[in-house]
PDB file of N, CA, C and O in Angstrom:
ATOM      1  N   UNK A   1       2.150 -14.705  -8.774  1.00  0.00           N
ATOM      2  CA  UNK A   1       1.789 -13.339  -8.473  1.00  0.00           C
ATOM      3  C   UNK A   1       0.555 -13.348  -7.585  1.00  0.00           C
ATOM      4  O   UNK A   1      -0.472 -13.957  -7.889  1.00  0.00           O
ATOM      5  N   UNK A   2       0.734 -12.534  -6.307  1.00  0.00           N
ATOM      6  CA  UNK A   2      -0.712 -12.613  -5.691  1.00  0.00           C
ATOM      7  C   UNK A   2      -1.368 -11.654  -6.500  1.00  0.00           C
ATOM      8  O   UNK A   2      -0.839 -10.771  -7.174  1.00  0.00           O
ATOM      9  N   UNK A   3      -2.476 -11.891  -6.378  1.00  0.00           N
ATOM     10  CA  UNK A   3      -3.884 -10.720  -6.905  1.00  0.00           C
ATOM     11  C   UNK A   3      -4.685 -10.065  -5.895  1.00  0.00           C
ATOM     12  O   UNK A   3      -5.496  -9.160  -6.093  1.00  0.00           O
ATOM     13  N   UNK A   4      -4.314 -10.730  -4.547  1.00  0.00           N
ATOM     14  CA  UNK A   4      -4.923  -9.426  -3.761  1.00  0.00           C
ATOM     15  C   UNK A   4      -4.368  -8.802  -3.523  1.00  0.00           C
ATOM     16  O   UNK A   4      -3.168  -8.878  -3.260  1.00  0.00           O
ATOM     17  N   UNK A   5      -5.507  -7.385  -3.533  1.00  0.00           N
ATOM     18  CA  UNK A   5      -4.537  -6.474  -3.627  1.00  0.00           C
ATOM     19  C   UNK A   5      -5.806  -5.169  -3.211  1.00  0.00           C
ATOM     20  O   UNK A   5      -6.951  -5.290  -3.645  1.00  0.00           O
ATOM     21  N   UNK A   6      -5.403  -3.976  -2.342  1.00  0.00           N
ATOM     22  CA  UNK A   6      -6.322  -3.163  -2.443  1.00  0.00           C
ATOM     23  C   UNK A   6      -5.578  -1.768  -2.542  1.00  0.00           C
ATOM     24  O   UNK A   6      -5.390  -0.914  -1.675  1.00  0.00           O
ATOM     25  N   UNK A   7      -5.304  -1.800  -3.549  1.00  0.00           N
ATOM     26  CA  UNK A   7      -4.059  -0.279  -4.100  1.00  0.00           C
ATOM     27  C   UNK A   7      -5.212   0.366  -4.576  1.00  0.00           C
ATOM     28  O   UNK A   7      -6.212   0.028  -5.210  1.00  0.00           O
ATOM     29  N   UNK A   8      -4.623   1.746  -3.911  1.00  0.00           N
ATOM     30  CA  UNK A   8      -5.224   3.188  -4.602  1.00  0.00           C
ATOM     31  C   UNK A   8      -4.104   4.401  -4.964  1.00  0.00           C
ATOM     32  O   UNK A   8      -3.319   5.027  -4.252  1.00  0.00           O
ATOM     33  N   UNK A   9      -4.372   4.429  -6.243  1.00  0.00           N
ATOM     34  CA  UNK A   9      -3.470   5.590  -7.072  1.00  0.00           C
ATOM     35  C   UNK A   9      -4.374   6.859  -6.729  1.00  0.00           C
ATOM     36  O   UNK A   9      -5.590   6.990  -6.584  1.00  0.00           O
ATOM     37  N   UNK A  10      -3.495   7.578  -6.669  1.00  0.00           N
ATOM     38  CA  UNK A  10      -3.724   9.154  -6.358  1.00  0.00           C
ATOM     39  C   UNK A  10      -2.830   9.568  -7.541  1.00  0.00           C
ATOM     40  O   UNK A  10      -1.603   9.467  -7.508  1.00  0.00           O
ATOM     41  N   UNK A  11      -3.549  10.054  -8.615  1.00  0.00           N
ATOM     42  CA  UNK A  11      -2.286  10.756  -9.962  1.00  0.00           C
ATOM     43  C   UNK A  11      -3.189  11.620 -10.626  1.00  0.00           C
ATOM     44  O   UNK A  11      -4.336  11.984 -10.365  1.00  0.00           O
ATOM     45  N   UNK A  12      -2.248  11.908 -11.727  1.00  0.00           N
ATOM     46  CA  UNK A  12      -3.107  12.702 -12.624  1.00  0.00           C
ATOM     47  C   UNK A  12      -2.476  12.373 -13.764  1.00  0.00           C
ATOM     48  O   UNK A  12      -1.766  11.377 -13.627  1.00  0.00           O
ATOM     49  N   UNK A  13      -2.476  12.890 -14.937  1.00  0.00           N
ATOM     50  CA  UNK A  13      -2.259  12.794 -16.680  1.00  0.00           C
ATOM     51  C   UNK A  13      -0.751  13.778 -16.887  1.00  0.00           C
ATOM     52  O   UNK A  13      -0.623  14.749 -17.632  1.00  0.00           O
ATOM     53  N   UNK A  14       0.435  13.084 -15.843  1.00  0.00           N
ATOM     54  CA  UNK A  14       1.532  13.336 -16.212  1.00  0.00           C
ATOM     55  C   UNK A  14       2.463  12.221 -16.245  1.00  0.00           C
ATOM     56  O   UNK A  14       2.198  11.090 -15.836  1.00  0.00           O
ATOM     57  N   UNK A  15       3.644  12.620 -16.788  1.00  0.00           N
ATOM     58  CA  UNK A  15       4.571  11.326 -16.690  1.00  0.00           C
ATOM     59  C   UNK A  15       4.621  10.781 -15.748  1.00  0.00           C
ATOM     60  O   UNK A  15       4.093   9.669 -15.759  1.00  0.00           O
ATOM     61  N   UNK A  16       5.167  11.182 -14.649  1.00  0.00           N
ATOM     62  CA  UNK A  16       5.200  10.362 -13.459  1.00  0.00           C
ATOM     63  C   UNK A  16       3.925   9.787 -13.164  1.00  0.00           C
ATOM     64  O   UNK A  16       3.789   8.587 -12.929  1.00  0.00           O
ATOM     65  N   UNK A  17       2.997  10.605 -13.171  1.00  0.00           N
ATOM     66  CA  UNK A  17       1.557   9.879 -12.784  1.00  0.00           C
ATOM     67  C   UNK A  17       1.312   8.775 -13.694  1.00  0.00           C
ATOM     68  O   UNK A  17       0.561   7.937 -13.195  1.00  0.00           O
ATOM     69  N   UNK A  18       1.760   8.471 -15.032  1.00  0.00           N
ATOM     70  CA  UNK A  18       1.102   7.291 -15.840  1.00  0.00           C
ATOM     71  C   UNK A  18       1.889   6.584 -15.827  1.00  0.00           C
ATOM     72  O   UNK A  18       1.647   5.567 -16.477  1.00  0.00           O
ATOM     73  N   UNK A  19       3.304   6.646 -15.105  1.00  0.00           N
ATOM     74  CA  UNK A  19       4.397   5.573 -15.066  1.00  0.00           C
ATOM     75  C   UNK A  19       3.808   4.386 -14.057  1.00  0.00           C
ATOM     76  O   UNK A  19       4.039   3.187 -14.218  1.00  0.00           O
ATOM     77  N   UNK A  20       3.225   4.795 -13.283  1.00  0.00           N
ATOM     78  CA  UNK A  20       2.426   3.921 -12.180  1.00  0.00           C
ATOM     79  C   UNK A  20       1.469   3.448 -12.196  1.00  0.00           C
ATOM     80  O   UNK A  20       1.198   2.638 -11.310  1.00  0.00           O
ATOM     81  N   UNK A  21       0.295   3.830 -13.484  1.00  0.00           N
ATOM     82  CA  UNK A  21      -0.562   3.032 -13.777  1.00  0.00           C
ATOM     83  C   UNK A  21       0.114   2.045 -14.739  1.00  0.00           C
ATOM     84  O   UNK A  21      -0.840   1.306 -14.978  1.00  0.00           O
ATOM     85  N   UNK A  22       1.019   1.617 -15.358  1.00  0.00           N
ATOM     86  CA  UNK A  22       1.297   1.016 -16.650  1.00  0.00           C
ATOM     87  C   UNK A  22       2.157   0.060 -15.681  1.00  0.00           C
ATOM     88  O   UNK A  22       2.024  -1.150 -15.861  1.00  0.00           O
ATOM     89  N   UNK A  23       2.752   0.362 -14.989  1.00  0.00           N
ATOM     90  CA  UNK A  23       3.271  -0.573 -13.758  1.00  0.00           C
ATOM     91  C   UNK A  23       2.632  -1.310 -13.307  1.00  0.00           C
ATOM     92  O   UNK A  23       3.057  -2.388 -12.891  1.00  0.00           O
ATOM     93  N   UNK A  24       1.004  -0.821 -13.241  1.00  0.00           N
ATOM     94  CA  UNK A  24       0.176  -1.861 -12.345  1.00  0.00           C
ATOM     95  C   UNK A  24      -0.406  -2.571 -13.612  1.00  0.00           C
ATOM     96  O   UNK A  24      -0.397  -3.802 -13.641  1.00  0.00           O
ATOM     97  N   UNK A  25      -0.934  -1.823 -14.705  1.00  0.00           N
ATOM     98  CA  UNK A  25      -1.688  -2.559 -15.797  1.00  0.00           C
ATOM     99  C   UNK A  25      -0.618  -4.263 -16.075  1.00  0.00           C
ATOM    100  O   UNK A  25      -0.938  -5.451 -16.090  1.00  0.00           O
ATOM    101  N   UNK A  26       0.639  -3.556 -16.243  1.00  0.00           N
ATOM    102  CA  UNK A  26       1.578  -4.880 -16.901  1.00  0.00           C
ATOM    103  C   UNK A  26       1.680  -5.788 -15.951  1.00  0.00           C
ATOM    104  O   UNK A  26       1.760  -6.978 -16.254  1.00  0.00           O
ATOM    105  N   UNK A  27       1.696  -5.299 -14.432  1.00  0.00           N
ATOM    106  CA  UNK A  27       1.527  -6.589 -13.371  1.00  0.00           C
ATOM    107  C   UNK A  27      -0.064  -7.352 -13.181  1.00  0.00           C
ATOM    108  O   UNK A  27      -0.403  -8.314 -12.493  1.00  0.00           O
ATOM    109  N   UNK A  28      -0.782  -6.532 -14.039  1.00  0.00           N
ATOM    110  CA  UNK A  28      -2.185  -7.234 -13.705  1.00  0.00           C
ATOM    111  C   UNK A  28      -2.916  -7.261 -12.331  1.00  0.00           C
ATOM    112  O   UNK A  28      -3.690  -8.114 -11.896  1.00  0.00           O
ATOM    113  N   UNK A  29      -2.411  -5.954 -11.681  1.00  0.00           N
ATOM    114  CA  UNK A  29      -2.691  -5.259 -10.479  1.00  0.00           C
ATOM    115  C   UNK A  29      -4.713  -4.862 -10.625  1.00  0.00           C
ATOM    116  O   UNK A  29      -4.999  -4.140 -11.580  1.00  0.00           O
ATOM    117  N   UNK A  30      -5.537  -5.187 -10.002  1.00  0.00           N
ATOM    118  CA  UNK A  30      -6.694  -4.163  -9.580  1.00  0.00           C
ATOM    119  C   UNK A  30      -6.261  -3.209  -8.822  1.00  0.00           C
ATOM    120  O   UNK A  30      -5.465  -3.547  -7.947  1.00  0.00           O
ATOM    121  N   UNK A  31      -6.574  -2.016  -8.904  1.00  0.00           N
ATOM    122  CA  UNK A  31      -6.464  -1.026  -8.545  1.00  0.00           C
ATOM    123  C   UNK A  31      -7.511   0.439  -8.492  1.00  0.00           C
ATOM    124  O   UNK A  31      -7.850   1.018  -9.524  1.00  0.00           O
ATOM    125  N   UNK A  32      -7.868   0.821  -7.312  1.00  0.00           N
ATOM    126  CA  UNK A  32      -8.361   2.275  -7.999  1.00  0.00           C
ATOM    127  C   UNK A  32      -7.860   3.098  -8.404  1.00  0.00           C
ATOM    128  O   UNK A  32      -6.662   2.888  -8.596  1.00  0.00           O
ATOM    129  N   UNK A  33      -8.434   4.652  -8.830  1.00  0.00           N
ATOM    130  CA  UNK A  33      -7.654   5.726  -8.586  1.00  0.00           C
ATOM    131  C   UNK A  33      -8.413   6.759  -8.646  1.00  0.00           C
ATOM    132  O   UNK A  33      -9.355   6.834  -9.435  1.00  0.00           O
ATOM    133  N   UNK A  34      -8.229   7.283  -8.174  1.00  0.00           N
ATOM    134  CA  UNK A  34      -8.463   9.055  -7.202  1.00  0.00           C
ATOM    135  C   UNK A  34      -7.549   9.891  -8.471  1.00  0.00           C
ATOM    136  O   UNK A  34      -6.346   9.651  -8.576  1.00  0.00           O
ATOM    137  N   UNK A  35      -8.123  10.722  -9.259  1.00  0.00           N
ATOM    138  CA  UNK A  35      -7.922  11.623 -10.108  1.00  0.00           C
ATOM    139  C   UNK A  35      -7.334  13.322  -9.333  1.00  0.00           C
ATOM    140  O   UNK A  35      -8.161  14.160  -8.973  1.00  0.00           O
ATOM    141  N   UNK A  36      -5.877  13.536  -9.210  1.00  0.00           N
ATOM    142  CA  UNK A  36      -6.185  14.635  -8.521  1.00  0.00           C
ATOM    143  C   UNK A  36      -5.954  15.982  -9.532  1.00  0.00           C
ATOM    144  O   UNK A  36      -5.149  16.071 -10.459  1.00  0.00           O
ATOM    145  N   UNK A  37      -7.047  17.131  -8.990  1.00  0.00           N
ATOM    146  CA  UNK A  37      -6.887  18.200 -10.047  1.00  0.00           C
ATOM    147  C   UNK A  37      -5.867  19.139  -9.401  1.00  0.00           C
ATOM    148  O   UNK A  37      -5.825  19.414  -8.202  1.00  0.00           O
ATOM    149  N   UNK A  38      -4.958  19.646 -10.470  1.00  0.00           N
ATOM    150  CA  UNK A  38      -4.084  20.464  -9.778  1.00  0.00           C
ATOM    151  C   UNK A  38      -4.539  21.839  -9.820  1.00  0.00           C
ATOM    152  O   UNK A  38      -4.111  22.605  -8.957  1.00  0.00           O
ATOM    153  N   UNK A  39      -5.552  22.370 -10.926  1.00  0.00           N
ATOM    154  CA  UNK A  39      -6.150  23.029 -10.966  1.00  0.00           C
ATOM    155  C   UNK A  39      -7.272  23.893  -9.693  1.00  0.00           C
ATOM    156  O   UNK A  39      -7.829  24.991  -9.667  1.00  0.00           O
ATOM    157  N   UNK A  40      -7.199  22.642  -8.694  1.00  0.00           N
ATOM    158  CA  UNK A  40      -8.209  22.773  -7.404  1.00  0.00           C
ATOM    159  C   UNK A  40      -7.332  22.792  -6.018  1.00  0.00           C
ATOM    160  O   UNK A  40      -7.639  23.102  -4.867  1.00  0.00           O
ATOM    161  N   UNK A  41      -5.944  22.266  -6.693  1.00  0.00           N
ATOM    162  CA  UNK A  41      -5.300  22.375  -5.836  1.00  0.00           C
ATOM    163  C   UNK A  41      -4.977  20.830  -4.723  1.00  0.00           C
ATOM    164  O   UNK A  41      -4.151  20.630  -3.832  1.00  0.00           O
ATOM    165  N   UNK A  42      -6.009  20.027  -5.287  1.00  0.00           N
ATOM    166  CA  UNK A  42      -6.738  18.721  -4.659  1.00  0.00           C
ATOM    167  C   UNK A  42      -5.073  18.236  -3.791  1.00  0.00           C
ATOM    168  O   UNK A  42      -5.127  17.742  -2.665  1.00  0.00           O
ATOM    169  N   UNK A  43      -3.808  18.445  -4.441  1.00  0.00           N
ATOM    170  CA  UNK A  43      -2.211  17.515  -3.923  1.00  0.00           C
ATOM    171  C   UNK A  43      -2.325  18.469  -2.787  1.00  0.00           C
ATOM    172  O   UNK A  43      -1.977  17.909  -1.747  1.00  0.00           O
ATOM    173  N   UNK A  44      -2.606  19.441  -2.643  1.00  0.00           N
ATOM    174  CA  UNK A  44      -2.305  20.304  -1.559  1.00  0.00           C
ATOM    175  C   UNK A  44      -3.512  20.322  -0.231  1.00  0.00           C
ATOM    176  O   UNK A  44      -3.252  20.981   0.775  1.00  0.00           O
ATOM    177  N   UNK A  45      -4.972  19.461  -0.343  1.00  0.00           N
ATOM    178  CA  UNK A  45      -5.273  19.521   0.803  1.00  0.00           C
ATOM    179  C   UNK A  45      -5.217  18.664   1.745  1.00  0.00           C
ATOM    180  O   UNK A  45      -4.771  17.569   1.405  1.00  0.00           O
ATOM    181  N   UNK A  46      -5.558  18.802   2.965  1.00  0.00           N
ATOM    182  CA  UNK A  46      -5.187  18.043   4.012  1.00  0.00           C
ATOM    183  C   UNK A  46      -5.302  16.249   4.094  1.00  0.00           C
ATOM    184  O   UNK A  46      -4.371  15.474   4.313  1.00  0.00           O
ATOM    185  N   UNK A  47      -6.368  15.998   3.909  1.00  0.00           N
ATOM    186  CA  UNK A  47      -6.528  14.581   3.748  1.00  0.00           C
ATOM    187  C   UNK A  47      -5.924  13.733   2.390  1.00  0.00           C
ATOM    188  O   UNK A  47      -6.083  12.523   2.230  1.00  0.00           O
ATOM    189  N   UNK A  48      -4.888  15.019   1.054  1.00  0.00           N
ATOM    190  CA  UNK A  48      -3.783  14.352   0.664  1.00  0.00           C
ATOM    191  C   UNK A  48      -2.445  14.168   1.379  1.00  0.00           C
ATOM    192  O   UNK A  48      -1.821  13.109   1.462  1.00  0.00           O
ATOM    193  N   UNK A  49      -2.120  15.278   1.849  1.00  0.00           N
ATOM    194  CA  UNK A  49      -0.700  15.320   2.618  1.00  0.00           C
ATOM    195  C   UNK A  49      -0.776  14.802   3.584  1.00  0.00           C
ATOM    196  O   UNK A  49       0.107  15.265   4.305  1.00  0.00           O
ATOM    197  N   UNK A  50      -1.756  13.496   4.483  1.00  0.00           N
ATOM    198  CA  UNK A  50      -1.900  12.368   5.216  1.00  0.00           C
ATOM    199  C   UNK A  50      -1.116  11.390   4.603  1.00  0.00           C
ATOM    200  O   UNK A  50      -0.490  10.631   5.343  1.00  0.00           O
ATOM    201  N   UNK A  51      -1.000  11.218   2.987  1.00  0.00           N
ATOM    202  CA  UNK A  51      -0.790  10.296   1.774  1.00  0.00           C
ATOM    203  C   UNK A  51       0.612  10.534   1.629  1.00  0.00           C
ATOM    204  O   UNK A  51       1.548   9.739   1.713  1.00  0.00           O
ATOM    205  N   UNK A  52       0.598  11.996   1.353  1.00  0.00           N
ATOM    206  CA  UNK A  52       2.342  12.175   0.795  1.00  0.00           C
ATOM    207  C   UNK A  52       2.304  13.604   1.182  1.00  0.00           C
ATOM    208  O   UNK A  52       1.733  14.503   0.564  1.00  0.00           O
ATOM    209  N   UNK A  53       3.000  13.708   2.311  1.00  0.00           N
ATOM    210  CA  UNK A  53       3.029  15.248   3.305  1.00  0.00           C
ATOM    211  C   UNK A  53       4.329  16.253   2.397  1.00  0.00           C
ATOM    212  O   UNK A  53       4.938  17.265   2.742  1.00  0.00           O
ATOM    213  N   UNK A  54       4.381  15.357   1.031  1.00  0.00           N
ATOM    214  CA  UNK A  54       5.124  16.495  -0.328  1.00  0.00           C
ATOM    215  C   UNK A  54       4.358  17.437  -1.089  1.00  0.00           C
ATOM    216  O   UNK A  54       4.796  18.467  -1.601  1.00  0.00           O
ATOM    217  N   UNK A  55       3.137  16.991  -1.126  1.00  0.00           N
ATOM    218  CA  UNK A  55       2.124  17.229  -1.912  1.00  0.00           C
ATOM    219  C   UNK A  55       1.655  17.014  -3.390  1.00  0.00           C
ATOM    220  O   UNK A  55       0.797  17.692  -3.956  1.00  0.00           O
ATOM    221  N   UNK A  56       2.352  15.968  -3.925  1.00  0.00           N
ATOM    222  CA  UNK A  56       3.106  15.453  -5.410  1.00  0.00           C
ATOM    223  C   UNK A  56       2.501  14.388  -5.449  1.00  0.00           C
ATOM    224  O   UNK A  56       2.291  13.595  -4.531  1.00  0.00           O
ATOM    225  N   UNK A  57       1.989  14.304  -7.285  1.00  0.00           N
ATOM    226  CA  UNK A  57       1.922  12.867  -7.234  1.00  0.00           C
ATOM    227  C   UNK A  57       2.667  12.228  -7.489  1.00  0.00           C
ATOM    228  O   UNK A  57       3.752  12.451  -6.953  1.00  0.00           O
ATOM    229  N   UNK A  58       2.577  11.118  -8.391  1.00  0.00           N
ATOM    230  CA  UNK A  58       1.655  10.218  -7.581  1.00  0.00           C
ATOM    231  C   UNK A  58       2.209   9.440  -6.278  1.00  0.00           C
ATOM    232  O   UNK A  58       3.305   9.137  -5.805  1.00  0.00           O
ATOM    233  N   UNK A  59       0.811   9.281  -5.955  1.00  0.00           N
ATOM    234  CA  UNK A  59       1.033   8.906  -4.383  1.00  0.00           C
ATOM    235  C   UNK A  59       0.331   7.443  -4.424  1.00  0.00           C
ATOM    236  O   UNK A  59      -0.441   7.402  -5.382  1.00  0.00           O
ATOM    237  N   UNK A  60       0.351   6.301  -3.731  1.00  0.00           N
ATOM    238  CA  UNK A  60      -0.183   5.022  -3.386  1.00  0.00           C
ATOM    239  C   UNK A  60      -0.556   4.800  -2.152  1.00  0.00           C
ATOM    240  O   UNK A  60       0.085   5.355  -1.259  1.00  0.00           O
ATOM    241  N   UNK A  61      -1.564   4.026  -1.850  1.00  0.00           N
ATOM    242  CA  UNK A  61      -2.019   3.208  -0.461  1.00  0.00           C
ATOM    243  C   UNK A  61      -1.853   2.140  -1.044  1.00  0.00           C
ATOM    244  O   UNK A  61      -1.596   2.074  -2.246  1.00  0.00           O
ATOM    245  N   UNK A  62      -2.002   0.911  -0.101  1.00  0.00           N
ATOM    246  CA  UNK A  62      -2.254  -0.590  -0.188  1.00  0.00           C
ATOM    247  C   UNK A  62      -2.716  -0.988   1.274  1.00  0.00           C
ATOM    248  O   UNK A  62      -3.239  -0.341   2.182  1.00  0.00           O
ATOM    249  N   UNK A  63      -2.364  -2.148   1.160  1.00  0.00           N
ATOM    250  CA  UNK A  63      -2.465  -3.070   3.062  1.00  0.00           C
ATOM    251  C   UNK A  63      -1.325  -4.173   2.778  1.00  0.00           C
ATOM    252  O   UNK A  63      -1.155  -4.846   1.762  1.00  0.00           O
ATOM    253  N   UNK A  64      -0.765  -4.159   3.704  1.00  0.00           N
ATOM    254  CA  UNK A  64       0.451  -5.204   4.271  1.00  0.00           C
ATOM    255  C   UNK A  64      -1.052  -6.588   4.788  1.00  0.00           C
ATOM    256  O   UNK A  64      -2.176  -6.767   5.256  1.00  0.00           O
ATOM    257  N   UNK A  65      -0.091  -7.050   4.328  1.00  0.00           N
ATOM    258  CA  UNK A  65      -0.706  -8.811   4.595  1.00  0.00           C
ATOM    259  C   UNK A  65      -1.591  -8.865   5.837  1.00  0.00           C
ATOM    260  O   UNK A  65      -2.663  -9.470   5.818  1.00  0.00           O
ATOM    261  N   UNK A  66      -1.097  -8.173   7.006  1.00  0.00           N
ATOM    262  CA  UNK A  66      -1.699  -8.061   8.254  1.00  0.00           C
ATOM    263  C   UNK A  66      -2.658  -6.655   8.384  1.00  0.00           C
ATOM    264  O   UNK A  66      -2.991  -6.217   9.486  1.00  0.00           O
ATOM    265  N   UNK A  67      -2.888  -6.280   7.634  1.00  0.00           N
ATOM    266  CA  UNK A  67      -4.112  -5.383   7.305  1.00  0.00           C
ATOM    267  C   UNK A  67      -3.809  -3.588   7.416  1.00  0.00           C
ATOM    268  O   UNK A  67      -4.641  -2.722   7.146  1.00  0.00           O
ATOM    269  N   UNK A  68      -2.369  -3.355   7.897  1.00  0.00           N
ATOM    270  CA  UNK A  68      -2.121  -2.206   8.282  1.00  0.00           C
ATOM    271  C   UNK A  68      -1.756  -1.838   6.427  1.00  0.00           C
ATOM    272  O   UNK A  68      -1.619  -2.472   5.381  1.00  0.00           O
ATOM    273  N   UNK A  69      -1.725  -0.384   6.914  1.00  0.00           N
ATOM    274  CA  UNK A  69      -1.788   0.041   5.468  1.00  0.00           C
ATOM    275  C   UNK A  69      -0.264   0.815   5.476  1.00  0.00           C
ATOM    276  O   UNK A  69       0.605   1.037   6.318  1.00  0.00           O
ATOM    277  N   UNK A  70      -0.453   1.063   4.163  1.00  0.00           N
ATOM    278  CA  UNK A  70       1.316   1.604   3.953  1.00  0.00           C
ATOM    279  C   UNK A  70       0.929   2.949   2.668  1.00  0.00           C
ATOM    280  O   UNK A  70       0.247   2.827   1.651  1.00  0.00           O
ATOM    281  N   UNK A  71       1.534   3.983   3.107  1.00  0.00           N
ATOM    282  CA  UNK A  71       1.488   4.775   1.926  1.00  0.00           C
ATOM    283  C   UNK A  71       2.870   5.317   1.374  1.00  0.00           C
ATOM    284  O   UNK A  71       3.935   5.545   1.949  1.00  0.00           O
ATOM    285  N   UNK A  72       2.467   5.445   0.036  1.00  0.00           N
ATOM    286  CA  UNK A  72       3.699   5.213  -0.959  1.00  0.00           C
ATOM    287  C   UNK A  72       3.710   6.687  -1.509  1.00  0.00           C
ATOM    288  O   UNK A  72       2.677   7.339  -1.659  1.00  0.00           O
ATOM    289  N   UNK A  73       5.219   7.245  -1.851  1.00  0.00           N
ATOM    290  CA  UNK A  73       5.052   8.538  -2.559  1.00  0.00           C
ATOM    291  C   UNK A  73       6.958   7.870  -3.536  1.00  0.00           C
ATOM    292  O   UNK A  73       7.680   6.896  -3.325  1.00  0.00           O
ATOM    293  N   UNK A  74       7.028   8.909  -4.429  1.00  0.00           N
ATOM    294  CA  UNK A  74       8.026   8.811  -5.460  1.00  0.00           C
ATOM    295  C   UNK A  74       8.149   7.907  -6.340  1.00  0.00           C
ATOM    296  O   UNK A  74       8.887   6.977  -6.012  1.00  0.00           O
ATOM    297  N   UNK A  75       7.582   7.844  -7.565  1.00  0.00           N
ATOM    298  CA  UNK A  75       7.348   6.771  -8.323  1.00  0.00           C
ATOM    299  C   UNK A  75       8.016   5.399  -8.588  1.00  0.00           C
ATOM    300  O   UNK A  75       7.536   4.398  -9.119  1.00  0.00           O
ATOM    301  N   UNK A  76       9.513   5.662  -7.969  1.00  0.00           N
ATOM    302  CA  UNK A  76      10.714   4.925  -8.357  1.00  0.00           C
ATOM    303  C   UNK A  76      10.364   3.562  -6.667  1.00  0.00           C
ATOM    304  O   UNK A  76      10.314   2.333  -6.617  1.00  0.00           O
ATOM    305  N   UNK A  77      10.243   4.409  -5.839  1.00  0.00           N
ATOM    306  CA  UNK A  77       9.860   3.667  -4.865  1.00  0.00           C
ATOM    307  C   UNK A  77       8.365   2.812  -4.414  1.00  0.00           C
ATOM    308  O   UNK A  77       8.004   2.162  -3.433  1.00  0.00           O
ATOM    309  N   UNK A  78       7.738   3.233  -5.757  1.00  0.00           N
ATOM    310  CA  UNK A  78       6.317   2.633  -5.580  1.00  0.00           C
ATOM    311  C   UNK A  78       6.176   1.039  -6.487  1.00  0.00           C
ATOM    312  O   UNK A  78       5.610  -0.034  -6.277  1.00  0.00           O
ATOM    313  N   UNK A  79       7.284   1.784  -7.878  1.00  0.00           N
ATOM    314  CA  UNK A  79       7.356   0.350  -8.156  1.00  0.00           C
ATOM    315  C   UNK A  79       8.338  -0.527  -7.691  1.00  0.00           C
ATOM    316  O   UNK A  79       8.462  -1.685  -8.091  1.00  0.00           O
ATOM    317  N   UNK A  80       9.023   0.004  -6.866  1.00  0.00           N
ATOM    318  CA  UNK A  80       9.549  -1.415  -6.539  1.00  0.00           C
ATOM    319  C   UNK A  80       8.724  -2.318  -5.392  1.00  0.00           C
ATOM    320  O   UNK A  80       8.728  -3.440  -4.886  1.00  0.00           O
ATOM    321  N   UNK A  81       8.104  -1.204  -5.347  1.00  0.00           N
ATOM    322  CA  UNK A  81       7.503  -1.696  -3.748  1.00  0.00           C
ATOM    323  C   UNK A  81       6.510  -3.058  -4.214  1.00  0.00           C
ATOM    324  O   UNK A  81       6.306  -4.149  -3.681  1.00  0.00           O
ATOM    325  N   UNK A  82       6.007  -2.409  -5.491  1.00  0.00           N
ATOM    326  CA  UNK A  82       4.631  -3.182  -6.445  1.00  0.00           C
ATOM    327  C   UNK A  82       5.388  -4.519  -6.970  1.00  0.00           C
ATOM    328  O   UNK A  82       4.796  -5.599  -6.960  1.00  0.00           O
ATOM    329  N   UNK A  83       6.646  -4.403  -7.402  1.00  0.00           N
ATOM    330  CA  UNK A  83       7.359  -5.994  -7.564  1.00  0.00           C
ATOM    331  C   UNK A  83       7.435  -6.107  -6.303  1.00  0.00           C
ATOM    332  O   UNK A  83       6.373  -6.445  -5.781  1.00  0.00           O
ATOM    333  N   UNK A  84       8.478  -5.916  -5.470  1.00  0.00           N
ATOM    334  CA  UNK A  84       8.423  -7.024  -4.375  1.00  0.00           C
ATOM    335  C   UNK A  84       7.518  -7.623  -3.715  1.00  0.00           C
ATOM    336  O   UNK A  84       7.634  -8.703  -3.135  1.00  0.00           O
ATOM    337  N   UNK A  85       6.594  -6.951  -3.778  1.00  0.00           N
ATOM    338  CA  UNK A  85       5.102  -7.622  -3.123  1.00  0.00           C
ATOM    339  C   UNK A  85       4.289  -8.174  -3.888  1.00  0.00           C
ATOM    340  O   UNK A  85       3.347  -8.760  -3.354  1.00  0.00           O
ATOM    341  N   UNK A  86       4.363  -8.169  -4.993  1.00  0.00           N
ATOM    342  CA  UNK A  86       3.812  -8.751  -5.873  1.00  0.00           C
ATOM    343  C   UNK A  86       3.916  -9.999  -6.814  1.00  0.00           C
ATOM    344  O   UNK A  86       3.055 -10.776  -7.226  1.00  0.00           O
ATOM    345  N   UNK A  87       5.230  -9.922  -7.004  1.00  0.00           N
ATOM    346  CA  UNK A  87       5.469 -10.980  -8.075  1.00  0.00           C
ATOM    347  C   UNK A  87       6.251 -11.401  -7.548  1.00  0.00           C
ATOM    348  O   UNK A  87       7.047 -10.710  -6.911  1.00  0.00           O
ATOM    349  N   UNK A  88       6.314 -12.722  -7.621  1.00  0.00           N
ATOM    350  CA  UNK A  88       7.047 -13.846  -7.535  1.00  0.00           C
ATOM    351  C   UNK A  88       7.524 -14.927  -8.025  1.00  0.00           C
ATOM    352  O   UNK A  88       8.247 -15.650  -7.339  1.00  0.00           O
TER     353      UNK A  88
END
């Protein structure tokens, strides 16, 4: 499994949002995360919908091996994304 890694979660304290931290906890992923309030509206402003132009979480960044970055939206597609790049 590589360990580098520079993932940032964008979620909050719903199912989908904690399906993707427990994804990264069990791969032994570092990771940040960006708490978003829906209350503020935070999925809906501009410098989120750069991330995921749905406005939903959770959403992911990382970097591809060659430093460009990749952003991730739909939970189903984030973890796979997190095995294939990850474990081996």
């Amino acid at each position: 499994m590589s360990s580098e890694s520079n993932i940032h979660l964008y979620t909050t304290q719903t199912p989908n949002g904690i399906k993707i931290s427990i994804t990264l906890e069990e791969l032994g992923l570092p990771y940040k995360v960006t708490k978003i309030e829906f209350s503020k509206s935070t999925q809906k402003e501009p410098w989120f919908l750069e991330i995921n132009p749905n406005g939903r979480i959770p959403a992911l960044t990382d970097n591809f091996t060659d430093g460009k970055e990749i952003r991730l939206f739909e939970s189903g597609s984030m973890m796979q994304y997190l095995v294939d790049r990850y474990v081996h």
